[in-house]
N, C-alpha and C positions, 0 to 999 in steps of 0.2 A: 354727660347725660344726667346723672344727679340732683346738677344745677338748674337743666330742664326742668326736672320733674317735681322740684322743689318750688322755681321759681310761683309767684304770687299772679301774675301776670299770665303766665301759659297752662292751658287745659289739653291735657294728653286722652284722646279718647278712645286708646286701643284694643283691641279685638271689634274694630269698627266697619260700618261699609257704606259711602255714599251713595245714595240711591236715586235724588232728582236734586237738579241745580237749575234757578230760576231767578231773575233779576239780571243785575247788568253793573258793569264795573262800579264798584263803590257801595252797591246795597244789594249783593247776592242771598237768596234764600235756600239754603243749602239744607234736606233732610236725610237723616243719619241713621243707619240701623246699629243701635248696639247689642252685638251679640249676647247669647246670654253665657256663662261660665260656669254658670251654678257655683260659683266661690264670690262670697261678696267683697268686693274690692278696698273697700274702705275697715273690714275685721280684719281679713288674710294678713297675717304679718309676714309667710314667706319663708317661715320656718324648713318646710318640709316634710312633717314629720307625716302629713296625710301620702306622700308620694312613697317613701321609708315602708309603708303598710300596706299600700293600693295591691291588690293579688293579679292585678291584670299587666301583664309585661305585652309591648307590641316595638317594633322596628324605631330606632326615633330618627325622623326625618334632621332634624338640625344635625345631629350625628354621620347623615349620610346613609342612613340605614347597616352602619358600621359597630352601632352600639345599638340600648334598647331604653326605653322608658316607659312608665307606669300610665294608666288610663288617668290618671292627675295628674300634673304637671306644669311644669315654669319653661317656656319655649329656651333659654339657655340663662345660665348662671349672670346675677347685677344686670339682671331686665329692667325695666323703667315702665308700666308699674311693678313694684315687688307682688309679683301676686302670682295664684296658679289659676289654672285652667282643668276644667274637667272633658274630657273628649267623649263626647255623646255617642259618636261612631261605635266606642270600644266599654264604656261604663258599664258594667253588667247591673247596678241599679237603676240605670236609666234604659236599659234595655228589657228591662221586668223582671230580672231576674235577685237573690234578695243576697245584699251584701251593705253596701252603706260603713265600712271601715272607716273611711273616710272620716266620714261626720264624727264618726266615733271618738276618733283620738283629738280632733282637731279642739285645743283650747280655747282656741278663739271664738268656736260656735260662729264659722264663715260659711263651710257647706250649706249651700242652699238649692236642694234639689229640683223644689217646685219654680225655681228662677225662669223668667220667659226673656225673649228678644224687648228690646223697648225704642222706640222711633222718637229722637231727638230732632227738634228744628232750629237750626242757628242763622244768625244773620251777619256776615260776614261782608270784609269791604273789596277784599280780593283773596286768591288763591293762589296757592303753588304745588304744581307737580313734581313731587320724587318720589316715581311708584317703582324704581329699583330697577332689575333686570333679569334674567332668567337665563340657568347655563344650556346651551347648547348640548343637545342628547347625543353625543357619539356612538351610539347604536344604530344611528342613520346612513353610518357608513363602515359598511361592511365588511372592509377589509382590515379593519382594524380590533373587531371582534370582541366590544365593549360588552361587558357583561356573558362575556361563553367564556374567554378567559380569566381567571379571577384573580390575575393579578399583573393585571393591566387597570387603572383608573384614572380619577378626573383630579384636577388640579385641585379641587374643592375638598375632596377625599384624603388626597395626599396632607391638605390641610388640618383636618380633623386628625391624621392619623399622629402631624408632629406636635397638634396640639398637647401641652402639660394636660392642659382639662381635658381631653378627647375620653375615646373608647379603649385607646391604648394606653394613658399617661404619656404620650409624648413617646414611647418607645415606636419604630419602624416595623412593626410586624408586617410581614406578607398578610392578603387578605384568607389567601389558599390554607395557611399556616392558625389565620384566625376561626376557619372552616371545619381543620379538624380538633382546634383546641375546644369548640363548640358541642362539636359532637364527641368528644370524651366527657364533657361535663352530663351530656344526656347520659352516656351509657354509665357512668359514674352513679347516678342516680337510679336509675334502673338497674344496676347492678346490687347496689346497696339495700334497696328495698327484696330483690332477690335471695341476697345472703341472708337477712334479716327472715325469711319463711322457713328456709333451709335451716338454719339453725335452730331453731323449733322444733322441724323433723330429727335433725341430730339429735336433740335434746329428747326427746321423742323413745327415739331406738336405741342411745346409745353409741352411737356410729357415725364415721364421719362420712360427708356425703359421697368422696371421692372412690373410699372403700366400700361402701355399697353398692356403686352403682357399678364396678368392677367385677363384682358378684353377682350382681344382678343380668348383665352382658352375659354370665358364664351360663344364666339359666336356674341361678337359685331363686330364691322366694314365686317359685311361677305359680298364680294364680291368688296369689295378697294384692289385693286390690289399693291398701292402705300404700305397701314401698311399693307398686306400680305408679299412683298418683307421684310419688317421690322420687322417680326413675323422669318423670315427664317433670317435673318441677325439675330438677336437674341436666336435664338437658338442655331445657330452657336459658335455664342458668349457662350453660354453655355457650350458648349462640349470640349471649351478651359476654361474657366473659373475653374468649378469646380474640373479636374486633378490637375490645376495649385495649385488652395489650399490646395487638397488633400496633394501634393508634398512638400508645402510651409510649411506645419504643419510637415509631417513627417520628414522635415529637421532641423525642430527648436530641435530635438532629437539628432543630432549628433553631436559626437564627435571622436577627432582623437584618432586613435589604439593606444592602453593600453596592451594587453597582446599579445605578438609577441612567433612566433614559427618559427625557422631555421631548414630546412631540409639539410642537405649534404650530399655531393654524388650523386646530382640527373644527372646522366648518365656519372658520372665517377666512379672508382672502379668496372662498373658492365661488367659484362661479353656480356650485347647485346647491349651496345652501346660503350664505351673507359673503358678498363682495366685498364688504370694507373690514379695514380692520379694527382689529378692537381694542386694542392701543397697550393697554395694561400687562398683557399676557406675559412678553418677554419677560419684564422686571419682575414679574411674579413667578416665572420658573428660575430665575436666577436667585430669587431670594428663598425660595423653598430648596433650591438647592444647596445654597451659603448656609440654612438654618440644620438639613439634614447632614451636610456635616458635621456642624457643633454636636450635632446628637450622638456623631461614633465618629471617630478619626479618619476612618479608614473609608466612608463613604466616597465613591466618584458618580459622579452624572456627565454625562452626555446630554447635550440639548443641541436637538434636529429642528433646522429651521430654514426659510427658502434667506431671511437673513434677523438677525437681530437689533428691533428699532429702539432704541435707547435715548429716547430725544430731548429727555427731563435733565433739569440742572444736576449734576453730580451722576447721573446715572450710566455713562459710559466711563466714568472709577470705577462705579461700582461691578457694571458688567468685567472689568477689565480685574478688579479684586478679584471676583470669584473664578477668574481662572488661573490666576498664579495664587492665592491664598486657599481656596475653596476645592481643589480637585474638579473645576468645572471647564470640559473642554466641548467647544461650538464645533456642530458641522454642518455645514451648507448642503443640503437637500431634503427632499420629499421624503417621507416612508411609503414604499408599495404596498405592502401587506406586514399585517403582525399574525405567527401561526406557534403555539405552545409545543414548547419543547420538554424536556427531561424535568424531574422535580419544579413541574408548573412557570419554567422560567422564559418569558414571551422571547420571541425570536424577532429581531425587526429584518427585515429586505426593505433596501434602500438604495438609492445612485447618491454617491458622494462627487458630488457635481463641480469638486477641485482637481479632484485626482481623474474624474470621467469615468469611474469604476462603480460596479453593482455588489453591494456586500450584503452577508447577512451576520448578525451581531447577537449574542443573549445577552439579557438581561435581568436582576433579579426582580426589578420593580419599572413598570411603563406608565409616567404620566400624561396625561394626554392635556395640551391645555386650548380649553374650548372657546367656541367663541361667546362674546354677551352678545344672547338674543333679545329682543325688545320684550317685556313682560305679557304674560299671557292677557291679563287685566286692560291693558293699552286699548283695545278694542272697544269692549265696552264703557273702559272708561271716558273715553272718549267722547263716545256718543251720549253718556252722562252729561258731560261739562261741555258739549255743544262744539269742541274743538277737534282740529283735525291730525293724520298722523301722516309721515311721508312714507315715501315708496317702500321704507325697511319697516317700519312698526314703530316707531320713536316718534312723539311728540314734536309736530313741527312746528319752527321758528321763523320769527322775521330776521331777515340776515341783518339787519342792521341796526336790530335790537334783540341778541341771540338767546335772552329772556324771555320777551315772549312768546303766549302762541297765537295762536289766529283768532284768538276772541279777548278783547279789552278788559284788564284786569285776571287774566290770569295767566300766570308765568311757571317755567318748570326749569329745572335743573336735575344736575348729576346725569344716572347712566339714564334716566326718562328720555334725556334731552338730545345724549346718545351715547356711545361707550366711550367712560373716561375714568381714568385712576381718582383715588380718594383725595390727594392734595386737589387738582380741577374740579374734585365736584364740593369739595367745600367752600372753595373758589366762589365757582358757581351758583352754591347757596346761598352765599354771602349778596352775590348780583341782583340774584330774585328775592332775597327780602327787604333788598334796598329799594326795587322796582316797588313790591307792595306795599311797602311804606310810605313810597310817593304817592302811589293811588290814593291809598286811604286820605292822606293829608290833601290832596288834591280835593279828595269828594268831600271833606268836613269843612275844608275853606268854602265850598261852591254851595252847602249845606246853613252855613254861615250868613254868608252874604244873600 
C-alpha cells in the first residue's frame, strides 16, 4: 500500500464519490465529488496529536463499535493517505458550538475548518469495480439473538477483539465483561468528583462524612440546613459508591473466553436471506480459532456447521491442524436457537446430526460467521456506471470473460464480483487491470491510427 500511494503514476483520491459517468470504452468522462475533511491533505502529517486533544469521544465504527474515537480521526492505523478526517456529524466546531482544539495544537496548520466539497472531472480509458462488501446483520434472525445477548458476536468483532491493535490489545475479553468494566470507569468518575465536594465538607466541620451522617440518622443537627445539604451530598455519594463496589468485586471474577463456539452459515446457504455461499467463512473460523488459541493455551472452539468447505490449496492441512494442534473440534449441524444462560454465557440448542441427538451446550463466547452481502452502494452505483447487477446484488459478468460487466471498458473484481477470499480477489485484480490495460492500449493504437 505504501508503494501505492508513493508511486509517481497513481492518484489515490480518497474520501471520494463518483457521481456521473459518460463516454464509452477508451474515453470515459468520469465527475468526482471530493469530500471535504477540513484537514488539508497535503500539511497533515498524521501525527495525531489533534485526535490525542479532540474532547468529543463517539463509538468507532472500524472498531466495531467495540472501542471509541475522537470527532478527528484516521479510519485505522498506515491508512494510505497518512491523513485525518474530521466528522462533521460529531465536531462541535462545526456544529456552532466554540472549541477548535484541534487547530490549536496541530503544527502543521492542516485544520481547515472553512474547507468545502470540490467536484473533479477526470478522463479516464476504462474502469474497475471493487466496491467491497458488506456483512450480513444477524439480528435478522431471531433466534439467534444478536445484539439482546452480548456475548454472542460477529466474525468481524471477534476480529477486532484478537486484534494486538484492537479495543482490547489482543486480549479475549467477553463483551458483557467489557460492559461492566465501562461502567465502573463512569461510576469511577463520578465517584471521584463526589469525594472531591465531600472532603470540602469534612474540611468544613471537622468530621468525617461517614460519622456524620451516622449522627445525623440519630436526629442530631435537625434543622442545620448547612449538614442537611451534607446529609444529601452523602447519600448521594452513596448511591454511586455502593454499585461501584458491587461492580469492582464482580469484576475481580473475570476472565477472558475460554470455550468459543462458531456458527456458519448465518444468512448464507439459507433460503430467506443469500442462497449461495460465501466461500471464505470456514477458513476464517478456523483461523480465528488457530489464532484464539495462541492467545491462551487453554482455549477450545467448537465450529457448528451443515459441513466444512476447505477447497483452497493447503487448506484442508490446515482445517485438519487446528483440530489436532489447535483444540478445534467440527460438529455437523444447525443451531436452533441461542438463549443466555448464568454469568452471560449463550446456550446453543442444536441436532448433532451424526449422533441424530438434540443437545444444548454453554458457551463463554458465540461467533457467528455471516454471510458477504453485496454492498449497500451496488445499487446506485450501478446506475452510476450504466452497468447492471444479477439476481444477488453483485456486479454482473460475461461468463466467458468473468472481468467484465455489461458495459465495454469496465471491469470489476474481488467480493464486487462476488464472495471470494483475499488470495482470489487479488487474483482477480490482477485479471481486471490486465483487461484495462488492454482497453486503453486498444483505444490509443485506434487513437493513433
Amino acid at each position: 500500500m505504501l508503494d501505492v500511494g508513493r508511486h509517481p503514476n497513481i492518484e489515490l483520491l480518497a474520501y471520494s464519490e463518483v457521481l456521473e459517468v459518460k463516454g464509452e470504452e477508451g474515453d470515459f468522462k468520469v465527475t468526482v465529488k471530493r469530500k471535504a475533511r477540513y484537514v488539508d491533505e497535503d500539511k497533515c502529517t498524521g501525527c495525531g496529536a489533534c485526535k490525542e486533544k479532540c474532547p468529543t469521544v463517539i463509538p468507532d465504527a472500524f472498531e466495531e463499535g467495540l472501542g471509541t474515537r475522537r470527532a478527528i480521526y484516521s479510519w485505522f492505523a498506515q491508512g494510505i493517505p497518512s491523513t485525518h478526517t474530521i466528522d462533521s456529524d460529531h465536531c462541535r466546531q462545526l456544529n456552532g458550538k466554540k472549541c477548535g482544539i484541534c487547530a490549536k495544537v496541530c503544527q502543521a496548520d492542516a485544520i481547515n475548518f472553512d474547507q468545502k466539497d470540490r467536484i473533479v472531472d477526470l478522463d479516464v480509458g476504462a474502469i474497475i469495480v471493487a466496491s467491497g462488501y458488506e456483512v450480513f446483520d444477524p439480528s435478522r434472525i431471531p433466534e439467534y439473538q444478536y445484539r439482546e445477548i452480548p456475548n454472542v458476536v460477529t466474525a468481524i468483532e471477534l476480529e477486532r477483539l484478537l486484534s494486538a491493535s484492537g479495543p482490547t490489545s489482543g486480549h479475549l475479553d467477553r463483551p458483557s465483561d467489557l460492559a461492566v468494566e465501562a461502567e465502573i470507569e463512569i461510576l469511577k468518575k463520578a465517584h471521584g468528583k463526589s469525594q472531591k465536594q465531600l472532603a470540602k465538607l469534612e474540611e468544613k466541620f471537622g468530621e468525617a462524612s461517614s460519622g456524620f451522617y451516622a449522627k445525623f440518622k440519630k436526629g442530631e443537627y435537625e434543622g442545620d440546613q448547612d449538614r442537611e445539604k451534607w446529609a444529601q451530598k452523602y447519600e448521594k455519594h452513596l448511591t454511586i459508591e455502593e454499585p461501584l463496589l458491587k461492580l469492582e468485586k464482580q469484576a475481580e471474577g473475570f476472565q477472558a473466553a475460554k470455550k468459543l463456539a462458531f456458527i456458519q452459515c448465518v444468512g448464507s446457504r439459507d433460503l430467506r436471506f443469500y442462497p449461495f455461499c460465501s466461500g471464505y467463512c470456514c477458513m476464517h473460523s478456523i483461523k480465528e480459532a488457530i489464532i484464539a488459541r495462541e492467545h491462551g493455551p487453554e482455549t477450545t472452539s467448537t465450529i457448528f456447521g451443515m459441513d466444512i468447505r476447505a477447497v483452497g490449496k493447503g487448506f484442508e492441512e490446515y482445517k485438519v491442524r487446528g483440530g489436532e494442534q489447535s483444540g478445534v473440534t467440527y460438529v455437523r449441524g444447525r443451531i436452533a436457537e441461542i438463549n443466555e444462560g448464568p454469568d452471560h454465557n449463550p446456550v446453543l440448542t442444536y441436532e448433532d446430526t451424526r449422533e441424530g441427538k438434540v443437545k444444548n451446550e454453554a458457551f463463554d463466547l458465540v461467533i457467528l460467521a455471516t454471510a458477504c452481502a453485496p454492498s449497500s452502494g451496488n445499487v446506485p452505483l450501478a446506475e452510476i456506471l450504466g452497468i447492471e447487477l444479477n439476481p444477488f446484488g453483485f456486479f454482473k459478468t460475461d461468463t466467458s470473460q468473468p472481468m467484465d460487466t455489461t458495459r465495454a471498458g469496465i471491469f470489476t473484481c474481488g467480493c464486487a464480483h462476488s464472495p471470494i477470499d483475499i488470495p482470489e480477489s487479488v487474483a482477480q485484480a490482477s485479471g481486471a487491470a490486465a483487461r484495462a490495460a488492454r482497453t486503453i492500449m486498444s483505444a490509443d493504437m485506434r487513437k493513433a491510427s
